[in-house]
C-alpha positions as CSV (number, residue, x, y, z in Angstrom):
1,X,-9.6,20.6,170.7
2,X,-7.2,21.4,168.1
3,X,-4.2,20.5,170.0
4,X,-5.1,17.1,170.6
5,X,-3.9,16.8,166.5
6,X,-0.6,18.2,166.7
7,X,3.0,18.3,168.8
8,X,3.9,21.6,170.0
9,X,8.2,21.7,169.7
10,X,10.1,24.7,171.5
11,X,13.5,24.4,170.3
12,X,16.2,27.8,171.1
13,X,14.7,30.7,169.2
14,X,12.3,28.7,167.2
15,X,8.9,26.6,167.3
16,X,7.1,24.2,165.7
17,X,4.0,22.5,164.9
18,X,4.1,19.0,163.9
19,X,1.6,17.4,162.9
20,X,0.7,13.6,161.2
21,X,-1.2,13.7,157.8
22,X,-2.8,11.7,155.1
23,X,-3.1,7.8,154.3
24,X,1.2,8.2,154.8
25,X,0.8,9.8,158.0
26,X,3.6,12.5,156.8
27,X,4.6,14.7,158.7
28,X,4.0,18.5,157.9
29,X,5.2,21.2,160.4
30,X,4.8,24.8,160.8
31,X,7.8,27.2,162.1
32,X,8.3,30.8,163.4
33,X,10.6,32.3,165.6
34,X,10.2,33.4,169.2
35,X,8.5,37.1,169.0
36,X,7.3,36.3,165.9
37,X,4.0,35.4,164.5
38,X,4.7,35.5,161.0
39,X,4.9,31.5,159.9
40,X,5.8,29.3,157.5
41,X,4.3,26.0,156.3
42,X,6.7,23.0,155.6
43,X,5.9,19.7,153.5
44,X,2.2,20.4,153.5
45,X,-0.1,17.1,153.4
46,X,-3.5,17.9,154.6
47,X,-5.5,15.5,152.2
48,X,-9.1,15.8,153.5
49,X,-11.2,18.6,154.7
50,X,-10.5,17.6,158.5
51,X,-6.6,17.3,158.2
52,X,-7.3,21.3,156.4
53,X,-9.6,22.5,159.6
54,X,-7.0,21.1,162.6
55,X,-4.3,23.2,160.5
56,X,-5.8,26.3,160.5
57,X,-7.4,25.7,163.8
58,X,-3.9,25.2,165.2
59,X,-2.7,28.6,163.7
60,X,-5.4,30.5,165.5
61,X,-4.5,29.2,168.4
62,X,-0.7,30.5,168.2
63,X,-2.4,33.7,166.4
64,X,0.4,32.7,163.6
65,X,-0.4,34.2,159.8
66,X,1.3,31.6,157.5
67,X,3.5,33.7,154.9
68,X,5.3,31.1,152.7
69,X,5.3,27.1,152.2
70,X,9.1,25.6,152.0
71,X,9.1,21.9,150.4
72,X,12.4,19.5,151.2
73,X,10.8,17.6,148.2
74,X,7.3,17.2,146.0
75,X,6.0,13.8,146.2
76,X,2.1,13.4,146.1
77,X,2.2,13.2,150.3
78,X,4.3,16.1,150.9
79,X,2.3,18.5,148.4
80,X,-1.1,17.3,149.5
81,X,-1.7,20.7,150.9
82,X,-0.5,23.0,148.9
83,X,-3.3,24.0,146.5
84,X,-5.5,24.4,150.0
85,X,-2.7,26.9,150.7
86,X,-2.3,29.1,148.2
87,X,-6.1,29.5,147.5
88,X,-6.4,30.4,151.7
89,X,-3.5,32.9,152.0
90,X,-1.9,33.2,148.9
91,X,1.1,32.2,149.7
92,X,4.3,31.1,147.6
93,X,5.5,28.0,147.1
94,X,8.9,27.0,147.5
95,X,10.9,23.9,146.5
96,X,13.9,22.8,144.2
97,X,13.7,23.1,140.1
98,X,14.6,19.3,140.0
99,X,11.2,18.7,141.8
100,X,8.9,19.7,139.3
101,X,8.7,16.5,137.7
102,X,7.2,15.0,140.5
103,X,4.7,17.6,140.6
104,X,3.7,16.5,137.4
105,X,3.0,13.1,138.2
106,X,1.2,13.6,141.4
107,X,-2.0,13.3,139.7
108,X,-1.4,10.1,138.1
109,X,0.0,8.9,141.7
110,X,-2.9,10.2,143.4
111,X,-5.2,7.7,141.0
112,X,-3.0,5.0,141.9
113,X,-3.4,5.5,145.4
114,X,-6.9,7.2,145.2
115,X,-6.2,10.0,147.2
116,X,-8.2,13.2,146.0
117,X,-5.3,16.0,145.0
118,X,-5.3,19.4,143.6
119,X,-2.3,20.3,142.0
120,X,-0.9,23.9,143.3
121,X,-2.4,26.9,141.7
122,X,0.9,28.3,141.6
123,X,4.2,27.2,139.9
124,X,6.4,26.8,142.5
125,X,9.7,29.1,143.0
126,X,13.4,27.6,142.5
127,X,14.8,27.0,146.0
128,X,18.3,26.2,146.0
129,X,21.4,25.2,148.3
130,X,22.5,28.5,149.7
131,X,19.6,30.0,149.7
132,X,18.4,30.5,153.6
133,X,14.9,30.3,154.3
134,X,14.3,33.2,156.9
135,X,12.0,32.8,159.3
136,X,11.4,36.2,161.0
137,X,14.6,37.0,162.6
138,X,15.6,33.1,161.9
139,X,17.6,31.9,159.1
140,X,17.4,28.1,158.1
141,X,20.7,26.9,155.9
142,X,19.3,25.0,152.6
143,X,21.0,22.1,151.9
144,X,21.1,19.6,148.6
145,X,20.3,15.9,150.0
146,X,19.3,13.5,146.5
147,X,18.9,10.6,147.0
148,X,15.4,9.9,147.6
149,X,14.5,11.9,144.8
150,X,16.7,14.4,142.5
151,X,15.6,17.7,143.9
152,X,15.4,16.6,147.5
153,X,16.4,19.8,150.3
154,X,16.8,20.0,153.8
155,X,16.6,22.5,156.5
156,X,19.2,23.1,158.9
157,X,18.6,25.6,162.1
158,X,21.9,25.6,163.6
159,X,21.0,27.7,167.1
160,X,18.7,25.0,167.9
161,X,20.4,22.6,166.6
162,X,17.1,21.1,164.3
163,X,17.7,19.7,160.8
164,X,14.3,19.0,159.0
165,X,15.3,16.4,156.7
166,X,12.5,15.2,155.0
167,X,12.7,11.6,153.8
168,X,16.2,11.0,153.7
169,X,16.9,10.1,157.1
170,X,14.1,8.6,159.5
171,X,14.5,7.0,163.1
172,X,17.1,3.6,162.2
173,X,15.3,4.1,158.9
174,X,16.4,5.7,155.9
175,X,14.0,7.3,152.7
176,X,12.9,4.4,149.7
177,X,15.3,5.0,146.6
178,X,12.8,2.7,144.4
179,X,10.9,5.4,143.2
180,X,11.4,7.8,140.2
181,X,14.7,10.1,140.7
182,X,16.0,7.4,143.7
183,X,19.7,6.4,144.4
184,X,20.7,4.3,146.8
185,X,24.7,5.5,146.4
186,X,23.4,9.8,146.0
187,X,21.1,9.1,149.6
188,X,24.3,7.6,151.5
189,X,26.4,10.3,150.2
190,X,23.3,13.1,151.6
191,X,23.3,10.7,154.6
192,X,26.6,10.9,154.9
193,X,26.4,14.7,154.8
194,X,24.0,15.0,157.3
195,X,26.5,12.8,159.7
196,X,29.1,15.7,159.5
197,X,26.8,17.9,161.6
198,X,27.1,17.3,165.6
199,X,25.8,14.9,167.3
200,X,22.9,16.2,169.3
201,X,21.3,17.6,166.1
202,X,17.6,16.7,166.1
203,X,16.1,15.6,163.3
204,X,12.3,16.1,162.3
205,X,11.7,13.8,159.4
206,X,9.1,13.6,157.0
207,X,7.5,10.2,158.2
208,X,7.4,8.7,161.9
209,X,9.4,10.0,165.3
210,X,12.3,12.5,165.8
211,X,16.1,11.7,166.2
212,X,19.4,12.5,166.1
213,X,22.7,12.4,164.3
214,X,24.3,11.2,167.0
215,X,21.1,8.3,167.7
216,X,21.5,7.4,163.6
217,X,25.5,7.5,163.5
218,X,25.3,4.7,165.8
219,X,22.2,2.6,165.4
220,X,20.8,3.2,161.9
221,X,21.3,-0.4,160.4
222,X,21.3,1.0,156.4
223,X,24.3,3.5,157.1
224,X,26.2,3.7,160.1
225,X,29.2,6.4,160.6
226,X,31.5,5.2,158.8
């Protein structure tokens, strides 16, 4: 059964699909709003055929039609997906300008790792801070988070209180800086950021379990409120 693959999330006036995917086990979710069956994709990383079937088997079973991919950023484990994507639905392909770099070297990561990847058929389209993401009646705020890489976003849906981060924040964790584009002083200012929201935000990150601001202001050992 297809729903033994994913978590189902009803938060106010939205839901989601998360599910776990690739070697990374990153987490890729799917969003629409109550009365609404039109759906988008976020952080896609289906990296085999099977990972591809559970996602589409899991939007037939909400009847959802997926209308648009958002990314929060483009490394290799986030974008696995997106070339599956865009050749099933023909759907664009959002993320920030500052990303495309890491498109670009995906393929070279993907023979380090050895993980099979089709870069997007597409060129993806400039997603910016400001610019909300609507999600049938829903509107997500777009925020600029860097940090973890130069063009990282997230997603911020204030009337259920849900900020998809991405892999700046985790559980007590916080996103690697080591790679291309990474800053360990431009992550605790986005950290930082994401500590002036309230502090029963949830936040669905790219990797691992959900939290909260309040949960990370106290007990996340890398940056603590300050």
């Amino acid at each position: 059964m297809a729903d033994q693959h994913y978590n189902f999330l009803k938060r106010n006036k939205i839901n989601l699909i998360q599910f776990a995917f690739g070697p990374f086990q990153e987490n890729t979710y799917v969003i629409w709003a109550d009365g609404d069956r039109n759906a988008c994709a976020i952080d896609p990383g289906m990296s085999n055929a099977q990972e591809e079937n559970i996602f589409i088997e899991a939007l037939q079973h909400f009847n959802l039609e997926l209308t648009a991919i958002y990314n929060t950023h483009c490394h290799i484990d986030h974008i696995l997906g997106v070339a599956f994507l865009q050749r099933k639905f023909a759907v664009p392909f959002y993320h920030h300008p500052f990303e495309e770099s890491n498109i670009t070297r995906s393929e070279q990561m993907s023979s380090l790792w050895n993980i099979p990847f089709l870069a997007p058929i597409t060129k993806g389209k400039d997603l910016l801070e400001g610019v909300p993401l609507e999600i049938g009646s829903e509107v997500l705020e777009t925020i600029f988070v860097p940090g973890h890489c130069t063009g990282h976003l997230a997603f911020i849906h204030h009337p259920s209180s849900t900020i998809l981060s991405g892999d700046v924040l985790f559980r007590e964790s916080i996103g690697r800086t080591d790679l291309p584009g990474g800053s360990i002083e431009e992550i605790q200012k986005s950290i930082y950021r994401m500590y002036e929201f309230p502090d029963d935000y949830v936040v669905l990150s790219g990797h691992g379990p959900a939290t909260s601001i309040g949960h990370e202001k106290k007990n996340n050992p890398f940056f603590p409120a300050p």
